[in-house]
VMD Tcl script that builds the backbone (N, CA, C; Angstrom):
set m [mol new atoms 255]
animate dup $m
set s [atomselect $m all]
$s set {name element resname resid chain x y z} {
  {N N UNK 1 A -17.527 0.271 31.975}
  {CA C UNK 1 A -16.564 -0.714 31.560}
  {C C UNK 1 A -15.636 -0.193 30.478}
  {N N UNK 2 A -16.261 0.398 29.292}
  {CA C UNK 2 A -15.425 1.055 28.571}
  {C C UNK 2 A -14.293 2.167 29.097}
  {N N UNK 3 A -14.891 3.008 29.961}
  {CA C UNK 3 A -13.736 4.129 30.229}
  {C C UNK 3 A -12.984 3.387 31.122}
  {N N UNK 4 A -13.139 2.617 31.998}
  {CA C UNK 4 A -12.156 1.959 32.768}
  {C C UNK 4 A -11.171 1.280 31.773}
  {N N UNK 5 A -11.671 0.856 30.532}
  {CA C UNK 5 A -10.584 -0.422 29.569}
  {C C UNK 5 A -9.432 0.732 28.909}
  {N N UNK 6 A -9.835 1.953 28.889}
  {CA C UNK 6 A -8.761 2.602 28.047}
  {C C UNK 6 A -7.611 2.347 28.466}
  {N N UNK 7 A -7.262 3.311 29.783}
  {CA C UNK 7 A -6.071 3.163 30.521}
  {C C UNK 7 A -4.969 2.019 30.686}
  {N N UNK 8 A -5.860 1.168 30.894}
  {CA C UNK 8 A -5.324 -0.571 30.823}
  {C C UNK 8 A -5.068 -0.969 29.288}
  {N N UNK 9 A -5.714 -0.355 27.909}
  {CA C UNK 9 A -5.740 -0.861 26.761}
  {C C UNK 9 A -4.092 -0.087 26.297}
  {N N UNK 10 A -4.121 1.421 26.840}
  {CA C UNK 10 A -3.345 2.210 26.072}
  {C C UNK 10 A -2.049 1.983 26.824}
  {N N UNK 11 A -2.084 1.490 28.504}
  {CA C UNK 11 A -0.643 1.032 28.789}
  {C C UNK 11 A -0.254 -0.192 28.127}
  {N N UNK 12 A -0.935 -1.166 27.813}
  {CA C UNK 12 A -0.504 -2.555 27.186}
  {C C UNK 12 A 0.134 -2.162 26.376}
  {N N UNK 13 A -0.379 -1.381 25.327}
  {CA C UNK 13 A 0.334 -0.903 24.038}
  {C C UNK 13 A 1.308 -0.181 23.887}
  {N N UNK 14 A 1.770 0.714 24.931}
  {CA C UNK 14 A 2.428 1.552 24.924}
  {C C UNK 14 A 4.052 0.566 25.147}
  {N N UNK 15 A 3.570 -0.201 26.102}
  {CA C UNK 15 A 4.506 -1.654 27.071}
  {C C UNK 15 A 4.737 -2.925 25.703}
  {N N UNK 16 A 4.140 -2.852 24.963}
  {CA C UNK 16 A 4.286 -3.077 23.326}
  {C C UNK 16 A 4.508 -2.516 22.467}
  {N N UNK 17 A 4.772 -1.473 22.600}
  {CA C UNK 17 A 5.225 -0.837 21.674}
  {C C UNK 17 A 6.324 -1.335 20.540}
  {N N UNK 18 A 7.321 -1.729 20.985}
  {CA C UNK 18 A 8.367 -2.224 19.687}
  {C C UNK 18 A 9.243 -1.174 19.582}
  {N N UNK 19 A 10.015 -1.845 18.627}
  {CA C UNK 19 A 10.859 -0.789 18.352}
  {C C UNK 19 A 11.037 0.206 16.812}
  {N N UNK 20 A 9.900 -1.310 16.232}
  {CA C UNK 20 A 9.609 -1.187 14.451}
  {C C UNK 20 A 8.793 0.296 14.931}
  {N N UNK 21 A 9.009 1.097 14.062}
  {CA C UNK 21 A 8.125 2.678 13.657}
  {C C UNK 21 A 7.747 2.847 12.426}
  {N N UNK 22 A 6.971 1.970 12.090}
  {CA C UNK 22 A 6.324 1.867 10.787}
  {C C UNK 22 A 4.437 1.606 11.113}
  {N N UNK 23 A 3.699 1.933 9.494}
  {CA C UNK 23 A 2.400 1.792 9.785}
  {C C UNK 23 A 2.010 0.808 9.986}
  {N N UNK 24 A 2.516 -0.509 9.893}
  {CA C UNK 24 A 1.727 -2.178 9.751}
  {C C UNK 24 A 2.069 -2.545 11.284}
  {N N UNK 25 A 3.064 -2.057 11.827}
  {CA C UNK 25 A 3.522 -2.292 13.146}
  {C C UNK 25 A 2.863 -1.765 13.999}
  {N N UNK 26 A 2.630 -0.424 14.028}
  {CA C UNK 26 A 1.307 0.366 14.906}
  {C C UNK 26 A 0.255 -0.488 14.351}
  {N N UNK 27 A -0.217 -0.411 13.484}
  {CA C UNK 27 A -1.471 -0.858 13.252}
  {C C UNK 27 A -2.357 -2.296 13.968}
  {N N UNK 28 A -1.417 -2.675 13.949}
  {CA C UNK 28 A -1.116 -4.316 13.893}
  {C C UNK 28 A -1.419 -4.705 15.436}
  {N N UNK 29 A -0.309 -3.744 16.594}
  {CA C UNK 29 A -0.391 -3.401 17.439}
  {C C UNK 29 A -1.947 -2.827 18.363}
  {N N UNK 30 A -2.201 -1.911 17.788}
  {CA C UNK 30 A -3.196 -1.236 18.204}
  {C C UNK 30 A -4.661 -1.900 17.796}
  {N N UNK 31 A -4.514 -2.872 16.902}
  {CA C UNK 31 A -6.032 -3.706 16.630}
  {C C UNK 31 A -5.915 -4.754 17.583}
  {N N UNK 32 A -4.597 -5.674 17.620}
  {CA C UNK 32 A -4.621 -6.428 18.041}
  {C C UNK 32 A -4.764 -6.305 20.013}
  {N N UNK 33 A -4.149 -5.601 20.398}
  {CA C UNK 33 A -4.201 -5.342 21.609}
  {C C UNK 33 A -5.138 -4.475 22.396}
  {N N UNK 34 A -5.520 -3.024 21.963}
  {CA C UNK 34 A -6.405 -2.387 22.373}
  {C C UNK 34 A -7.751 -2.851 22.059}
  {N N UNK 35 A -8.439 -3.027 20.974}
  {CA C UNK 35 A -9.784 -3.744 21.053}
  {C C UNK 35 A -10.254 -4.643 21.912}
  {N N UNK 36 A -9.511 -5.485 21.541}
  {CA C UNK 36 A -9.695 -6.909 22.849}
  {C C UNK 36 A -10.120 -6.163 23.980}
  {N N UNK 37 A -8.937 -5.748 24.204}
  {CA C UNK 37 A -9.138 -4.808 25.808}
  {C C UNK 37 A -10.393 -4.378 26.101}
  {N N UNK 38 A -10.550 -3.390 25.421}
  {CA C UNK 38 A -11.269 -2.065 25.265}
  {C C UNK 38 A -13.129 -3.010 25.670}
  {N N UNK 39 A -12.772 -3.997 24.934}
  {CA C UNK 39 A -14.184 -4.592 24.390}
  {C C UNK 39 A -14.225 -5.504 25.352}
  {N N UNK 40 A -13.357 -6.235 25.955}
  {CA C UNK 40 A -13.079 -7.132 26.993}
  {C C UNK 40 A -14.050 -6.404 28.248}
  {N N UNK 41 A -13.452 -5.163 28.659}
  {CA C UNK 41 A -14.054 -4.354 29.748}
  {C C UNK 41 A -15.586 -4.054 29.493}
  {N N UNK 42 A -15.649 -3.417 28.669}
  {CA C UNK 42 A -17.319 -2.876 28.095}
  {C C UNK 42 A -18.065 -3.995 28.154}
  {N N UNK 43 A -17.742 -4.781 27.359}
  {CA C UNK 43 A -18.878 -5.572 27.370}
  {C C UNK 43 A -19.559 -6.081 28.716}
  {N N UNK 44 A -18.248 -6.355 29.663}
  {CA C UNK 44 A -18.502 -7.234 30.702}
  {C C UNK 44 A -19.290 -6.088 31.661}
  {N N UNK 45 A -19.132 -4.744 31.614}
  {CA C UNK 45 A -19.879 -3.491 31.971}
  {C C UNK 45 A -21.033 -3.201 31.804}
  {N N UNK 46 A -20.868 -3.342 30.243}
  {CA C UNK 46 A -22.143 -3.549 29.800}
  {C C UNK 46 A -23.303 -4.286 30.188}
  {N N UNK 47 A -22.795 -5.543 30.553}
  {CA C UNK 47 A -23.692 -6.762 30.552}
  {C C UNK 47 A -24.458 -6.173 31.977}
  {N N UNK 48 A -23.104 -5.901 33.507}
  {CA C UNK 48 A -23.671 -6.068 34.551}
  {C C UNK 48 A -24.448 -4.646 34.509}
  {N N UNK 49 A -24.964 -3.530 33.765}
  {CA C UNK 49 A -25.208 -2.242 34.070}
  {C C UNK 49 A -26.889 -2.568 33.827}
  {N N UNK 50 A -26.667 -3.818 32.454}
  {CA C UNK 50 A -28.564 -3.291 31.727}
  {C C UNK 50 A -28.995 -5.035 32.189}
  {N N UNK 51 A -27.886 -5.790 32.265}
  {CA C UNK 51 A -28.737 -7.031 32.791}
  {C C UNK 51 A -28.973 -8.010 31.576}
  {N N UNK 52 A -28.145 -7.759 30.469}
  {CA C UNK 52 A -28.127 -8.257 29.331}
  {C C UNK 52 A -27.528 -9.805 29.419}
  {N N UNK 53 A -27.712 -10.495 28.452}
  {CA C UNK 53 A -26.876 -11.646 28.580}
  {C C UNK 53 A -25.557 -11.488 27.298}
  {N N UNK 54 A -24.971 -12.393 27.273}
  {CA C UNK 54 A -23.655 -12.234 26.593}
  {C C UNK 54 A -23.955 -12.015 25.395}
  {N N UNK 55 A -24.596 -12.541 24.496}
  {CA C UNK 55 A -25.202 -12.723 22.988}
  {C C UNK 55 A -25.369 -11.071 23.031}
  {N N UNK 56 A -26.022 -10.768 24.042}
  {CA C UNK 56 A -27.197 -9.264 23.820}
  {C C UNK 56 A -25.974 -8.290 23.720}
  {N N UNK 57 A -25.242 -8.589 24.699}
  {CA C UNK 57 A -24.182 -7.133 24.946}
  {C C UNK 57 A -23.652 -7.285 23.840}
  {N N UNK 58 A -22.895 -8.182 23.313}
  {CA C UNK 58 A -22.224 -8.107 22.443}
  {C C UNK 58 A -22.584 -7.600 20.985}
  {N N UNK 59 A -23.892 -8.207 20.582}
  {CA C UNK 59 A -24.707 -7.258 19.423}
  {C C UNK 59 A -25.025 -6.256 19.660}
  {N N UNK 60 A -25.187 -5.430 20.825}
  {CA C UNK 60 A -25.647 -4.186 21.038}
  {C C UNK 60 A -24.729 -3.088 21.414}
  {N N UNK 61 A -23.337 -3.964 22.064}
  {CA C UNK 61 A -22.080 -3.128 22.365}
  {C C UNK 61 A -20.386 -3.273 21.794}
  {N N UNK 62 A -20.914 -4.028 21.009}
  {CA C UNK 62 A -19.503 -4.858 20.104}
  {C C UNK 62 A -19.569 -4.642 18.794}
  {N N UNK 63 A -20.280 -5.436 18.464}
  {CA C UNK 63 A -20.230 -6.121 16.696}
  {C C UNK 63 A -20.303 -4.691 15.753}
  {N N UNK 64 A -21.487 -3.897 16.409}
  {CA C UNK 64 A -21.362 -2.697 15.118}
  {C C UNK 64 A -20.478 -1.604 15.313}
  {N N UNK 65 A -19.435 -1.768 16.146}
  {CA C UNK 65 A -18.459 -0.280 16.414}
  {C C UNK 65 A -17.338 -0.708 15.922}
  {N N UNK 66 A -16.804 -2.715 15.521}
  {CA C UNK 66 A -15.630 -3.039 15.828}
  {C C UNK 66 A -14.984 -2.345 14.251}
  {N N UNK 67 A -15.963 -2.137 12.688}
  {CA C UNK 67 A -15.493 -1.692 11.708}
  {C C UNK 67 A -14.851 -0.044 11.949}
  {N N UNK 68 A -15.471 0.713 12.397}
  {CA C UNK 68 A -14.912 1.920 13.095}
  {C C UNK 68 A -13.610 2.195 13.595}
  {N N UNK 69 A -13.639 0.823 14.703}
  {CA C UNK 69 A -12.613 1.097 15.784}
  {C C UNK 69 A -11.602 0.747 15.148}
  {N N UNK 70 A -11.627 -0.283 14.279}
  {CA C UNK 70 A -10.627 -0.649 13.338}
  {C C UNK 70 A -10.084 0.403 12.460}
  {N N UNK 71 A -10.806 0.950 11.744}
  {CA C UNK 71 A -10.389 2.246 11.156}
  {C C UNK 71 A -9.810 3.623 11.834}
  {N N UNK 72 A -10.082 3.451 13.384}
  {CA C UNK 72 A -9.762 4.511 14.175}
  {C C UNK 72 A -8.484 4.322 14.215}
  {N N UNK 73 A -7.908 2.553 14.681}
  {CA C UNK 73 A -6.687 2.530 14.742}
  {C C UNK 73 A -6.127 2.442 13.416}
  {N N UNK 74 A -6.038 2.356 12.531}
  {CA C UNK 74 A -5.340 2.620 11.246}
  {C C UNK 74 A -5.308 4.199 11.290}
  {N N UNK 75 A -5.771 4.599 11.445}
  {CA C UNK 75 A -5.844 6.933 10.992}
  {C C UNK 75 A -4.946 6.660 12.422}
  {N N UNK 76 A -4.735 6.309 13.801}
  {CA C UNK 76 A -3.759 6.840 15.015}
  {C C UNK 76 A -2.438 6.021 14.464}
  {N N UNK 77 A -2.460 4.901 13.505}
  {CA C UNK 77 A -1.389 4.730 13.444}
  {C C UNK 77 A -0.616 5.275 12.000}
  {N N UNK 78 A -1.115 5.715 10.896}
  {CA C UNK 78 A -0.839 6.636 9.946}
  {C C UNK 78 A -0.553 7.760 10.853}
  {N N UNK 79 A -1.144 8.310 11.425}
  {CA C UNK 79 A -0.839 9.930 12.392}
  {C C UNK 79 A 0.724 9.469 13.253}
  {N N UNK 80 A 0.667 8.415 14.162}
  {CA C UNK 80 A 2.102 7.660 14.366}
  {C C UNK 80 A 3.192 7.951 13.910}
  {N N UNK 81 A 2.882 7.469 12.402}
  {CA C UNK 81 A 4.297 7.426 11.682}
  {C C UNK 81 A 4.325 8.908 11.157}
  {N N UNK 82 A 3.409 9.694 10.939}
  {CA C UNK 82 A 3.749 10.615 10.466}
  {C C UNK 82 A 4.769 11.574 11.564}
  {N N UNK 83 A 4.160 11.548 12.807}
  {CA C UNK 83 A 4.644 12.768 13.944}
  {C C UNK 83 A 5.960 11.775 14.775}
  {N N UNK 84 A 6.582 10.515 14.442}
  {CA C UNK 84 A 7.626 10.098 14.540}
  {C C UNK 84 A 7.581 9.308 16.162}
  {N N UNK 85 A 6.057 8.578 17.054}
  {CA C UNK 85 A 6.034 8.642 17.865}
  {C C UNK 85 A 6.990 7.566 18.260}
}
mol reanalyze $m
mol bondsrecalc $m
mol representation Tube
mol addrep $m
């Protein structure tokens, strides 16, 4: 579920992109749209792979990565503004 959500997470965003090229704008962008996604797919992957129920996947495939992922997209969108994407 996860590797399938990228593709679909990173065209949304890309198709959102904007025109603002600043860090709060990527940022903003990339939490708001790719996670959902990303986590939208997995989980529901998740669930049908181990047989989990919703509560389960989600504590076991959500809740403790989302501080990370958040920080992942803040460092791709600092890197953003730096290389002028």
């Amino acid at each position: 579920g996860f590797i399938v959500s990228w593709p679909i997470a990173y065209t949304l965003l890309s198709i959102c992109k904007g025109k603002s090229q600043n860090f709060f704008s990527y940022a903003w962008r990339s939490i708001v749209i790719t996670i959902p996604v990303v986590y939208f797919f997995g989980v529901i992957g998740f669930m049908l792979v181990t047989g989990t129920p919703l509560w389960a996947a989600l504590t076991a495939a959500m809740f403790p990565y989302i501080p990370g992922d958040i920080v992942k997209c803040l460092v791709a969108a600092w890197l953003a503004t730096k290389i002028k994407i």
